[in-house]
N, C-alpha and C positions, 0 to 999 in steps of 0.2 A: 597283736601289734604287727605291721606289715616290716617287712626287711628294706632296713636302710640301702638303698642304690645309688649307684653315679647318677648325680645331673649335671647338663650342660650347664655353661659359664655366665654370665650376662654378656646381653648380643654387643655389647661394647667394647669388650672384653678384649675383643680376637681384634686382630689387624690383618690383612689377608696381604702376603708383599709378592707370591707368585706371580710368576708375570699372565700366564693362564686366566687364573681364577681371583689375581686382582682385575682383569680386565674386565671381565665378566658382572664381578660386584662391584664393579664401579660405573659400568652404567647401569646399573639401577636406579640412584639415586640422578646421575646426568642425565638418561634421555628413556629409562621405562618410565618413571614417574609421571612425566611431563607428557609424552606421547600418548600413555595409556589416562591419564589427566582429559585427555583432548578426545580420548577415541568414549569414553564414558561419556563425554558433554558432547556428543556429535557431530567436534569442530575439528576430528580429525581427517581432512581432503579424502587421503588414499582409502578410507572404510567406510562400507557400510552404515546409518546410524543401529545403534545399540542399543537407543532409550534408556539408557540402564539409572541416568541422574531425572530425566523426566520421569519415570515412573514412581519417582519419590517424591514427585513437582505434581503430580498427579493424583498420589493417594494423599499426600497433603492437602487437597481443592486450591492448590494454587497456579494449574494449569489444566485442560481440557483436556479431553482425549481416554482411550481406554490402555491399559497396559499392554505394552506392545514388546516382542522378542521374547525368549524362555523365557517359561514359567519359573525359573533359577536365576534370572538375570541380577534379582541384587546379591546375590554372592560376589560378583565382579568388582563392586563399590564396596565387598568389605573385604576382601581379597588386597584390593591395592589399597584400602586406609592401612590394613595390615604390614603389608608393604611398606606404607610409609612410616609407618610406627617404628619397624626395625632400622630404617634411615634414620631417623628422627631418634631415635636411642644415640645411635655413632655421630651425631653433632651433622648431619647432612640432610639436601633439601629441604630444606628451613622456610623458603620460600612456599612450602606447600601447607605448612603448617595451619596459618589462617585459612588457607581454601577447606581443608578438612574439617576445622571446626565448622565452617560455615555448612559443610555438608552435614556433618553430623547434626548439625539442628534441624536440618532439613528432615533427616533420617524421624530426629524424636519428632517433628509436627504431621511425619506420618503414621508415625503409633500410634495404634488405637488405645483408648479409655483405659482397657483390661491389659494392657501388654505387650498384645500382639501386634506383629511387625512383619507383612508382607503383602511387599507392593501388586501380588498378582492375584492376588484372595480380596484383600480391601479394597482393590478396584475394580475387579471385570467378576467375580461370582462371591461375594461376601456371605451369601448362605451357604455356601460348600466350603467350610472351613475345616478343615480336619475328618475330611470325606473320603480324600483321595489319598490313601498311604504310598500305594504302589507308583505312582509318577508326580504326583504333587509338590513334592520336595519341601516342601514347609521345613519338616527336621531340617533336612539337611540346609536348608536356608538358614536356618535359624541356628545352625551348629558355627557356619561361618559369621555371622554376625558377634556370637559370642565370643572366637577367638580373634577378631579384627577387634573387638572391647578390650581383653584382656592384654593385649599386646599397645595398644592405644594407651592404655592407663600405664599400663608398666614402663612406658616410655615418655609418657608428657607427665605423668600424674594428675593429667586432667578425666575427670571420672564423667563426665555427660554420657558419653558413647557406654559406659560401663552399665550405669544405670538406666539406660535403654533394654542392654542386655540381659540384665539381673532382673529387670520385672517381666524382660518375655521370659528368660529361663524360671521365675515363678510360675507363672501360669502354666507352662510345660509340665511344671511339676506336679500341679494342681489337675491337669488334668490328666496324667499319663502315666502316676506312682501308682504303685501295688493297688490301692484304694480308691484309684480315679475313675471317672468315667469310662477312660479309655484306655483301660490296664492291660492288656490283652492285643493293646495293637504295637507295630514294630515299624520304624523308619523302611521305607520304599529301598531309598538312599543311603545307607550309613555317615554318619560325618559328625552330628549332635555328642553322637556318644563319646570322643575324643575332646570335646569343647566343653560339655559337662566335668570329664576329668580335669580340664585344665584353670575352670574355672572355680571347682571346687579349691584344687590346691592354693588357686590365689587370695580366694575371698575364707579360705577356712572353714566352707560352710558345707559340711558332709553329706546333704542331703541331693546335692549336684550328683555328685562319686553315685552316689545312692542309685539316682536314677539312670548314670549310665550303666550299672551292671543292671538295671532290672532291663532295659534296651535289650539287652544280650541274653539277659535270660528267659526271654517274654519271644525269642526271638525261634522260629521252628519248632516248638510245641505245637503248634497249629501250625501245620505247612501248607493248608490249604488258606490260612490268614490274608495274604497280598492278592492269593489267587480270586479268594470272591470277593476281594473288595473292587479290582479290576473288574469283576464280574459286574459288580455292580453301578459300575460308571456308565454303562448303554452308550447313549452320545454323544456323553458328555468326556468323552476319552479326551485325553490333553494329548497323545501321544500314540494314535489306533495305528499306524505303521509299524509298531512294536506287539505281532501277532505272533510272537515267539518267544515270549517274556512267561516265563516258568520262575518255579521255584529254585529251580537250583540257579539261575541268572540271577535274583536275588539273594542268595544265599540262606534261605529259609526252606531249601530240603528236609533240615537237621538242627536240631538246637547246635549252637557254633562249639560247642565241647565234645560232641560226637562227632563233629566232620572228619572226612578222612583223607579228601583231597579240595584241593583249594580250587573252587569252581566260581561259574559265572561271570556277571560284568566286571572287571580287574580293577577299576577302581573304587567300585563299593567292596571290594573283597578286603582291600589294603586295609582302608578306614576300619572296616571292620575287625582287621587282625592286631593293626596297632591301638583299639581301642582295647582288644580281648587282651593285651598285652599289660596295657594299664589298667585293666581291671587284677587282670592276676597282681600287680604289685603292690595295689594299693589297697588289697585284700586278703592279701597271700591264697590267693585263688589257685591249689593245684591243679585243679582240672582244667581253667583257664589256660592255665602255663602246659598242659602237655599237650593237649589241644594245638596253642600256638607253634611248642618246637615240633610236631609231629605233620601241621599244614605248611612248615617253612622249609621242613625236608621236602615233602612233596613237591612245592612251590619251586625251586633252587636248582633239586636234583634231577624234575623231569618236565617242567612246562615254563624254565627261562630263556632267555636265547642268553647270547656270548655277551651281546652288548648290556643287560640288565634291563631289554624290554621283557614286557608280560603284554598278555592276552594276545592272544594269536589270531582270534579271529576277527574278521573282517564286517561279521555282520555283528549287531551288538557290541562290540568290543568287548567279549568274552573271551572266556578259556574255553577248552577243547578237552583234548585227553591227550594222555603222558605222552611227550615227544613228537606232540604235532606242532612241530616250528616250522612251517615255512617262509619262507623269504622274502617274495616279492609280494605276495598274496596280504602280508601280516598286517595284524595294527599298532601294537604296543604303544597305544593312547601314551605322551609326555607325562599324564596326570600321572598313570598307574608307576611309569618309575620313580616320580616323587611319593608314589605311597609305600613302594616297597624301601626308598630310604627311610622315610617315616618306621615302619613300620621293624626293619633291621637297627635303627639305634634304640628303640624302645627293648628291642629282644635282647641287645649288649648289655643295657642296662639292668635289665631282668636278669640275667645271666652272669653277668661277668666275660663274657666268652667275647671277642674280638674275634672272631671269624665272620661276626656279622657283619663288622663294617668292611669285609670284603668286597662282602654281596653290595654295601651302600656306595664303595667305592663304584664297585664295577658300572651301577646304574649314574654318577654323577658324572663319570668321567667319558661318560659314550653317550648315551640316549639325552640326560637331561639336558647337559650343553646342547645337545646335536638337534635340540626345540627349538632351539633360539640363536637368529643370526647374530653376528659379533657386531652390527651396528646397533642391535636392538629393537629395532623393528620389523620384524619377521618373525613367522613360527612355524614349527612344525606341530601339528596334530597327532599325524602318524609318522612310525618311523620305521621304513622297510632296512632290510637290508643288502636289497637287489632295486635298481632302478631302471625300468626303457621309459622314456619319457614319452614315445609314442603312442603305448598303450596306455598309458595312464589318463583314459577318456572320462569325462562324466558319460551315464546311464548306464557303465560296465558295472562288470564286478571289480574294478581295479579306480573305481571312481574315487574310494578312500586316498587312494594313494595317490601324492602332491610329488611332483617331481623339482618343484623349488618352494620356499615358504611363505608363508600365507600374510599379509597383514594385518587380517584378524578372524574374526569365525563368527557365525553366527552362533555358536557353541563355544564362547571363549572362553572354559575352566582351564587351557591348558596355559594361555599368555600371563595370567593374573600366579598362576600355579607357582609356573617356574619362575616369575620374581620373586613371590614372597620367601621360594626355599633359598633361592641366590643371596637376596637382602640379609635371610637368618643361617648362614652354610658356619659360623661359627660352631653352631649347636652341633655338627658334623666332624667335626676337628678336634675338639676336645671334651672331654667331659671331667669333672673329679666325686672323688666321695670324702669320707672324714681323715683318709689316710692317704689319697693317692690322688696323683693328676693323670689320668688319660691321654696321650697324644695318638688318638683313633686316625687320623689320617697324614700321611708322610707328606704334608704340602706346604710348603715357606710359607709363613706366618709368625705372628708373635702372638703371647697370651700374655695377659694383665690380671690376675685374681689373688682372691685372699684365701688361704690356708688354717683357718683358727686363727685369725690375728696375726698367720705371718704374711705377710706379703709377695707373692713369687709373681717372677717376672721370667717368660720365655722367648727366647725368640730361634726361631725353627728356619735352616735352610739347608737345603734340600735341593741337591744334584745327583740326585738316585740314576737318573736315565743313560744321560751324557758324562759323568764323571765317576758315578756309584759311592756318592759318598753323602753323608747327611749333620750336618752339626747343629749344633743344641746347645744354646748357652743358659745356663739357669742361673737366676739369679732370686738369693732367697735375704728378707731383709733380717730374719732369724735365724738361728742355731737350733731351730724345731726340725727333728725329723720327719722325712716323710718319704712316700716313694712317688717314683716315674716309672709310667707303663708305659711303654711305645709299643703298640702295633708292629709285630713283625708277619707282612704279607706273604704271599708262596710265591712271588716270582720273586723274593730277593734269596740269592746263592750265597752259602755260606755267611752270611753275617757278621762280624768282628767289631769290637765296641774298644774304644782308650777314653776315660775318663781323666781329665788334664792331665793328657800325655800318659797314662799308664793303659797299659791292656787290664779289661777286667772283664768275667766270663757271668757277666747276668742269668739268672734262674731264668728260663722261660715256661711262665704259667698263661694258662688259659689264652695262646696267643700273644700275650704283651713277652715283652722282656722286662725287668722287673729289677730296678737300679733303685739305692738308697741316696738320698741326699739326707745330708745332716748337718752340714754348715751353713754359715751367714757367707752371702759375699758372691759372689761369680763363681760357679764351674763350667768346666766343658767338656764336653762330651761331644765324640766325634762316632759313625757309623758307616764302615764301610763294608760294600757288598757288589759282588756282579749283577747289573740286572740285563742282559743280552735280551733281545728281540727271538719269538721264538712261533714257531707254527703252532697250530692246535686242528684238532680234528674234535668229533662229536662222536657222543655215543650211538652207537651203529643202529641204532633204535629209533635216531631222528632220521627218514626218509627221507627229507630234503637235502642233506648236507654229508648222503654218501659217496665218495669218493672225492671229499672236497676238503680242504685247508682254509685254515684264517691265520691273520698277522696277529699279533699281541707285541707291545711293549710294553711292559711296566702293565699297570693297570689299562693301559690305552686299545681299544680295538683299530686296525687300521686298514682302508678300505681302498680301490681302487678307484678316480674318478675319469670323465672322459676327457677331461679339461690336460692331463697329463699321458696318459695311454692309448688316445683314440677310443671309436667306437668299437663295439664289438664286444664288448668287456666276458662274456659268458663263453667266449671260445677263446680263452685263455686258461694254460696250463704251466702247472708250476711243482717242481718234486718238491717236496718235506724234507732234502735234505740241503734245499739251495742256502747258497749262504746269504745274508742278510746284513745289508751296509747302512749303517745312518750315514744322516747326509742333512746339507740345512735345512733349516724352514721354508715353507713355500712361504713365497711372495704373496703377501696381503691377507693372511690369516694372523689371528694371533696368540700371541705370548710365543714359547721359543722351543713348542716341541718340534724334533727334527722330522725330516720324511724320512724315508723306510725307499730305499734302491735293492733290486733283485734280479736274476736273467728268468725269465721265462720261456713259453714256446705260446706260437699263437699256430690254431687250427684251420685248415683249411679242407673245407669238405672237397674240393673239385668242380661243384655243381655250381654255375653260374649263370647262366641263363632261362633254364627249367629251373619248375618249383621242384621237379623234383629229379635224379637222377642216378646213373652210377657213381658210386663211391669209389674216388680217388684222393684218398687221406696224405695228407702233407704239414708238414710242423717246418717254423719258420722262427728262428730267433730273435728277441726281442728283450728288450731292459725296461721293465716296470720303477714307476714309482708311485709308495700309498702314502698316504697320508690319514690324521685321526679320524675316524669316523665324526666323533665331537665337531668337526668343521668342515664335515661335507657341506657342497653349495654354501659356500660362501664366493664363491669364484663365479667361472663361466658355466652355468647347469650344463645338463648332461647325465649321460649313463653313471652309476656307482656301482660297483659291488665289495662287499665282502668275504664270499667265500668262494673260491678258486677251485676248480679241475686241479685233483693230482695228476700227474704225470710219474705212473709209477714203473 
């Protein structure tokens, strides 16, 4: 029998009331819905078209043409049906309801007879059906499909869209269990295998679970598996600019229980770790599980950056090796830090340990915000954390890198990405089990759930930063005990808790603090802590970031932009021991974290006229102010950085 774990709340559950991260979730349902509504039907001005709704008008026979854009393009349309399912739960965009269904029929008159469901196989090569593992994306198409179903049904309780999903997920099964034809091969892509777990849990039907561990375990037994199948695509490559696609870029060096460090493309690594993660629980898979804590040390301790990006590199959007973080050079694809919170609330859960949602913190509250502009129409792809906007050429090596955000991609997993996490960020905040509620992140909110029959009502606010205090009003509509786990993070100082008005000195396990509630009626509970603004340096291992500083408050990274400092940003210097002043908001950003004021020194080489000359070094005094990384370029673009010359 597998060990009973926390799960998240129902997405209706939470009420997001920060001013931050209400902002945030609330245009999803006002203007991602509707914009990204417009940029899938090609009637969005400012983009590119997508095809991504004719190529389902297409393998329907009810428009002409061949399928056009990735060969992944319908993940986009179940990414935002996804999307809107989690609106669509909380009583919002309602308005979209009907257009969805309409799509979703659209969807079933493009399935084929047997099941199967994609628009770039049933229209432009129908004899290469499950030919191509290594870039084909079928799975991983098909894994989005299933949970854009599962969350669709869970939210309308209209089941079309489901049963689209449950007869491709049969056929998968039919052809790709222990017994199938195709037992022996393994997703290109990772993504199926987390959608089989999720679909199993909802439909009850074990055989789902079933086939995402055989995914995992079918997976680098043959490490040369992806490689001759690539081989054998000749010219019919989908994807022949990828002439450095290895095994360990797929993650199929190693069956994923012997890995020992967390390689290749970062966000097939994620999917793949938060799937190894739900196998181990819904298995009690030891090997899975040490596997997982043993790639998440790896992953954390020696190839994260500050902000909670992953993959470093520039080509592929891959990893590297331990401590290769550079800067300006990086990618840290938006997708891979929605997989690494993915992937760190499945490990809490597995665990018990609240350290994880540090790690989820760090990645929501810096890179993922920092995808997406605060009107909502913007992205980022990549997220350096060094910016000259001059080099940032197409045909360079620096062509990745977007010195303001994009309004769309010809590659758009990351815009569909980070709404669907924004629309579900409940599942982030709290979770419970048969005995306890989790408050996993310190962010004003209320929670609405049920207890065994009792009723508990939360509501969470939360002035950690500017005040250091957080209160918590519980309201139970029973006299059943239970407990409250609150996450206590490592930048909060000293700690101190009164529960209506009394001091009371909470056990701290595994991370939470760990309070008894046992009456009917309202308590309070109040927490307070210092959390001061504080330098950070890196491990002298990372070669990019020696002799250099970063800002932190709270959870928050914060960065330098030009729009407040001038140009120049890289010949400035600042000691470790400066002092650090909050101060208010900047203008036209939102919600209400303050900027970050400091004295620095700016560098002056001498040399002004020659490229190059004698050194006559001069420091010059100057007052910086940073601001969140989360809301760089929202302003006047321009230079950014991050990490600062000490001045020692």
């Amino acid at each position: 029998m597998k060990k009973k774990n926390s799960h998240s709340p129902a997405f209706n559950a939470v009420t997001m009331t920060d001013p931050l991260f209400r902002h945030y979730v609330s245009i999803v349902p006002e203007k991602l819905i509707p914009y990204q509504w417009n940029v899938l039907n090609d009637t969005e001005p400012h983009t590119d078209p997508s095809y991504c709704v004719h190529n389902f008008r297409v393998a329907a026979g009810e428009a002409e043409g061949k399928h056009e854009g990735m060969v992944f393009s319908d993940t986009d349309v179940y990414k935002w049906l996804e999307t809107l399912a989690y609106c669509l739960e909380r009583g919002e965009a309602k308005a979209y309801e009907e257009r969805a269904d309409e799509l979703i029929d659209l969807i079933g008159r493009a399935q084929e007879e047997d099941g199967y469901c994609n628009t770039y196989y049933s229209v432009n090569c129908p004899d290469r059906k499950w030919t191509n593992f290594a870039e084909g994306h079928e799975l991983y198409s098909a894994g989005h499909l299933i949970e854009a179903a599962v969350a669709y049904a869970h939210a309308t309780g209209k089941t079309a869209l489901l049963q689209i999903a449950v007869r491709f997920a049969d056929l998968i099964c039919e052809k790709f269990s222990s017994d199938g034809a195709l037992a022996n091969a393994c997703p290109g892509h990772q993504e199926v295998e987390l959608a089989l777990i999720r679909l199993s849990e909802f439909t009850g039907e074990k055989k789902y679970a079933e086939l995402a561990r055989h995914f995992l375990q079918v997976r680098g037994n043959d490490s040369d598996f992806l490689m001759e199948n690539l081989k054998q695509q000749g010219s019919a490559r989908i994807f022949p600019e990828f002439a450095d696609y290895d095994a360990r870029y797929a993650q199929s060096h190693l069956p994923p229980e012997q890995q020992q460090t967390v390689e290749g493309h970062a966000v097939r690594a994620m999917y793949m770790l938060s799937a190894m993660a739900d196998v181990a629980r819904e298995f009690s898979d030891e090997a899975m599980k040490a596997s997982c804590l043993r790639l998440w040390q790896n992953l954390t301790q020696k190839r994260m950056y500050l902000t909670g990006g992953i993959g470093s590199s520039g080509h592929l959007e891959r990893f590297t090796a331990d401590y290769d973080l550079p800067n300006d050079t990086m990618y840290c694809e938006s997708c891979a830090s929605v997989g690494l919170m993915m992937f760190g609330r499945r490990m809490a859960a597995l665990t018990g340990d609240a350290s994880y949602y540090d790690v989820v913190e760090r990645a929501l509250c810096n890179t993922v915000l920092a995808g997406i502009a605060a009107e909502g129409d913007k992205y980022f792809y990549v997220n350096p954390l060094e910016v000259w906007p001059a080099n940032c050429l197409p045909g360079t090596s620096m062509a990745h890198v977007k010195p303001v955000r994009q309004p769309w991609f010809a590659c758009a997993c990351c815009p569909a990405n980070i709404s669907r996490t924004l629309a579900s960020l409940g599942q982030y905040l709290y979770a419970q089990d048969e005995k306890s509620i989790y408050v996993n992140q310190l962010i004003s909110s209320t929670l609405k759930t049920d207890l065994h029959g009792n009723a508990v009502f939360l509501d969470l606010r939360s002035d950690l930063l500017m005040q250091g205090r957080l209160q918590l009003r519980i309201s139970a509509a029973k006299a059943q005990p239970f407990t409250l786990r609150i996450r206590i993070p490592p930048y909060l100082e000293e700690p101190s808790f009164r529960l209506d008005g009394k001091p009371i000195s909470p056990v701290i396990e595994n991370g939470y603090a760990v309070i008894a509630i046992s009456r009917e009626g309202d308590q309070n509970l109040e927490m307070l802590s210092l959390v001061n603004p504080r330098w950070v340096a890196a491990n002298q291992a990372v070669r990019a970031d020696s002799g250099k500083i970063a800002l932190m408050f709270g959870p928050y990274v914060y960065c330098l932009e030009e729009t407040d400092n001038g140009s120049g940003l890289p010949f400035l210097y600042v000691s470790p021991e400066a002092e650090v002043l909050p101060a208010p908001p900047a203008e036209g950003l939102p919600g209400s974290l303050p900027t970050l004021q400091f004295h620095a020194k700016r560098l002056d080489s001498g040399v002004e006229h020659a490229l190059y000359g004698s050194p006559s070094f001069r420091f010059f005094d100057v007052e910086l102010k940073a601001v969140p990384y989360a809301l760089w370029c929202n302003r006047t673009p321009g230079e950014m950085l991050v990490w600062l010359r000490a001045a020692l």
